[in-house]
C-alpha positions in Angstrom: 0.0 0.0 0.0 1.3 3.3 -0.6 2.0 6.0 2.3 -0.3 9.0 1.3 -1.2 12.3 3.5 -0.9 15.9 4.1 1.9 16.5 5.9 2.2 20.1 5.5 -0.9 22.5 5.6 -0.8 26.3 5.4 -3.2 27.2 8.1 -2.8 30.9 7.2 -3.7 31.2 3.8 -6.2 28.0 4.3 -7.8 30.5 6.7 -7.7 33.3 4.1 -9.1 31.9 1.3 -11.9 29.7 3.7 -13.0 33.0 4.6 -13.6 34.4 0.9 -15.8 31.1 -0.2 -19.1 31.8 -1.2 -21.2 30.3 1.9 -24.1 29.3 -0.9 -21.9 27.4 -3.1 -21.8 24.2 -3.3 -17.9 22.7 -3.8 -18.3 19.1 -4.2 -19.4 16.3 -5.8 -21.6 13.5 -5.5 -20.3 9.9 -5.9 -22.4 9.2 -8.4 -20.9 12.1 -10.2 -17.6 11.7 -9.4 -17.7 8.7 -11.5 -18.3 10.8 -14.5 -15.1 12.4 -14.0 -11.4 11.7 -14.7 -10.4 11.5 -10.8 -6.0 10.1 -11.5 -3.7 13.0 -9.9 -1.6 13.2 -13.1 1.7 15.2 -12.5 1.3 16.9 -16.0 -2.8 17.5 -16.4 -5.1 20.2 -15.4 -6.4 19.7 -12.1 -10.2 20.1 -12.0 -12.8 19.1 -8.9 -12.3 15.1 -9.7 -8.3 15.1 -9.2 -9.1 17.6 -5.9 -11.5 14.9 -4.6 -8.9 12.1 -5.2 -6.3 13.7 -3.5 -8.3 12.8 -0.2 -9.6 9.5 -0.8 -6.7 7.6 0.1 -4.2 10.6 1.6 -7.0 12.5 3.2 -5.7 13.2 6.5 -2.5 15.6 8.1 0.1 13.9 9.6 0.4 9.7 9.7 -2.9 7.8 9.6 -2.7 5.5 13.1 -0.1 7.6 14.9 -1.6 9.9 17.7 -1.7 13.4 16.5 -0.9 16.1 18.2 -4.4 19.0 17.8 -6.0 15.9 16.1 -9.5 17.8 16.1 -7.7 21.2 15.1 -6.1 19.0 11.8 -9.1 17.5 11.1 -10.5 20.9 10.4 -8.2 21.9 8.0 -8.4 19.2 6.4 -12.2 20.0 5.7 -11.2 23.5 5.0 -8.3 22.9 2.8 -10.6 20.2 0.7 -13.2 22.8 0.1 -10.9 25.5 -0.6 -9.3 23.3 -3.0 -12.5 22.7 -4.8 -13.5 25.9 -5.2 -10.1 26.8 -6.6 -10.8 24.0 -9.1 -14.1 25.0 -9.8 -12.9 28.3 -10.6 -10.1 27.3 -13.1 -8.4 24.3 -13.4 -5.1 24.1 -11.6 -2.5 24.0 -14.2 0.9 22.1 -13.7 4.3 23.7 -13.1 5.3 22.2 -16.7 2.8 24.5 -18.1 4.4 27.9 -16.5 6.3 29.7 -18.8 8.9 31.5 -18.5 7.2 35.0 -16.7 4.3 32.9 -15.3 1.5 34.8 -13.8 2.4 36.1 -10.4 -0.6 35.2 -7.9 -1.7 31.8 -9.4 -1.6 28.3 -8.3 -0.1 26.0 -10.1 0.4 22.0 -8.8 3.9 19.9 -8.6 4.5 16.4 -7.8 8.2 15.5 -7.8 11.2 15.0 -5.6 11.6 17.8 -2.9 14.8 18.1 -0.8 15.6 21.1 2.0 18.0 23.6 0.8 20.1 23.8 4.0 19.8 21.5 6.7 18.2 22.3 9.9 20.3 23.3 13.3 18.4 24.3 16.4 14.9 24.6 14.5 12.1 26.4 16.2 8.4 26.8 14.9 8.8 30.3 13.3 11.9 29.7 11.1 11.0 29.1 7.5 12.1 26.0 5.9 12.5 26.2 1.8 12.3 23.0 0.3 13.9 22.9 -3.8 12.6 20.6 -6.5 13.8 20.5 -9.7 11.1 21.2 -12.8 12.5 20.9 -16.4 16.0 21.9 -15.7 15.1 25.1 -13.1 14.7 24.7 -9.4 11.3 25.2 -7.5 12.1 27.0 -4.2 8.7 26.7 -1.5 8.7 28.3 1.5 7.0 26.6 4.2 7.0 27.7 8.2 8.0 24.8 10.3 5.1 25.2 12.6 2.7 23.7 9.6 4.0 20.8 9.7 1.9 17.6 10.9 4.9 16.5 13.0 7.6 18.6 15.0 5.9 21.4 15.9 5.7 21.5 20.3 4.0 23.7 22.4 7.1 25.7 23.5 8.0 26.8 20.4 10.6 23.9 19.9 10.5 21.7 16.4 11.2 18.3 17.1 13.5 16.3 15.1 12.8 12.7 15.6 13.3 9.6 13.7 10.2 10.0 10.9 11.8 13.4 9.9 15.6 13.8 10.4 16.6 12.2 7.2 14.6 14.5 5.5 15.0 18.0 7.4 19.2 17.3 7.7 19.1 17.2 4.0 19.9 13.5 3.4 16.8 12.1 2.2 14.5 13.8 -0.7 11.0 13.2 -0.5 7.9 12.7 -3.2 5.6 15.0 -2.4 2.3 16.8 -4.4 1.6 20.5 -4.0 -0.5 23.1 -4.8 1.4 26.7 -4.3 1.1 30.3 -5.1 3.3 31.4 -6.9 5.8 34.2 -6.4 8.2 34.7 -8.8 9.6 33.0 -11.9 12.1 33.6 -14.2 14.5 31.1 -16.5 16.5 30.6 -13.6 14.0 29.8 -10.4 10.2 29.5 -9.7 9.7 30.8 -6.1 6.2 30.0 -4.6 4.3 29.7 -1.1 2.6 26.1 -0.7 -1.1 25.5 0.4 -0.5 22.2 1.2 2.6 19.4 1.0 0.9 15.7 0.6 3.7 12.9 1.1 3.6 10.5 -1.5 5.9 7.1 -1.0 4.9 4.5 -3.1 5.6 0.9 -1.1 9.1 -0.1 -1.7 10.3 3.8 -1.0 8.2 3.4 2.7 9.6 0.0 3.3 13.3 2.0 2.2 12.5 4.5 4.9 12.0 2.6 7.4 15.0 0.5 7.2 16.9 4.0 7.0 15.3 5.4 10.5 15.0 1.4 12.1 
């Protein structure tokens, strides 16, 4: 079985945009209806309502399904939030992939990446308001995100500390690159970078690669 689920979510702007949904509308599909619809999460398609609603069929919750969550009731909010906020950005216009942004892009869209994201400079002494950006390479030019530490599903404590334990320090120390899918606002982008802000970060390890990490933390 693949390991799927959010493990990143930008309260913030999930808050912001939450707040600017149209309280009539109605962002989702029935199952029935869904059927009707191309629901895959391909890397290089237009993301409409049926690839949002996949997204949390089988990685639909933030932070490891099974493992006691810290604010469990507070995540499972977002979660709720970020899928209707989702839909209504499909609803509105199809997400596009990052292999369709040109060169200028359009500054204040959202765009969606899956590939292979890896910190930029390993962590020392982490604390929940440092910023963390995370670099994926797209068709030769590298994808900088900037994500605050104190979104992420595990870490965060209630003193301010990040905790670095054995599910994450392969990957915050720099060591071990991780499949994720996003959805980000973008920033800035040029021939040489794309800089955006992501709305959410959803691991994606297909068997063997969860089977790998586990030997690697064991």
């Amino acid at each position: 079985m693949p390991l799927e689920y959010f493990c990143y979510v930008s309260r913030a702007k999930v808050d912001t945009l939450y707040e600017q949904l149209d309280p009539k509308a109605y962002y989702e599909l029935s199952e029935t209806q869904t059927k009707q619809v191309d629901v895959t999460v391909s890397a290089h398609a237009n993301w409409g309502i049926g690839q949002i609603l996949s997204l949390f069929r089988a990685g639909g919750s933030y932070g490891r399904k099974g493992v006691l969550q810290r604010d469990s009731k507070l995540k499972m909010g977002y979660v709720e939030k970020l899928r209707k906020v989702l839909a209504a950005l499909a609803t509105e216009s199809a997400i596009r992939p990052i292999t369709a942004l040109d060169c200028a892009g359009v500054v204040g869209m959202n765009y969606h990446c899956t590939g292979l994201f890896r910190v930029a400079q390993p962590l020392t002494d982490p604390h929940t308001d440092q910023v963390v950006t995370l670099v994926c390479d797209v068709g030769g030019r590298p994808l900088l995100l900037e994500a605050s530490l104190r979104h992420f599903s595990e870490g965060p404590q209630p003193d301010g500390s990040f905790n670095i334990n054995s599910s994450n320090h392969r990957f915050f120390s720099g060591d071990l690159p991780l499949t994720m899918k996003t959805v980000f606002l973008l920033l800035q982008a040029s021939p040489e970078r794309v800089v955006g802000s992501p709305l959410f970060l959803q691991l994606a390890l297909a068997e063997g690669d969860y089977i790998v990490l586990l030997q690697l933390d064991s």
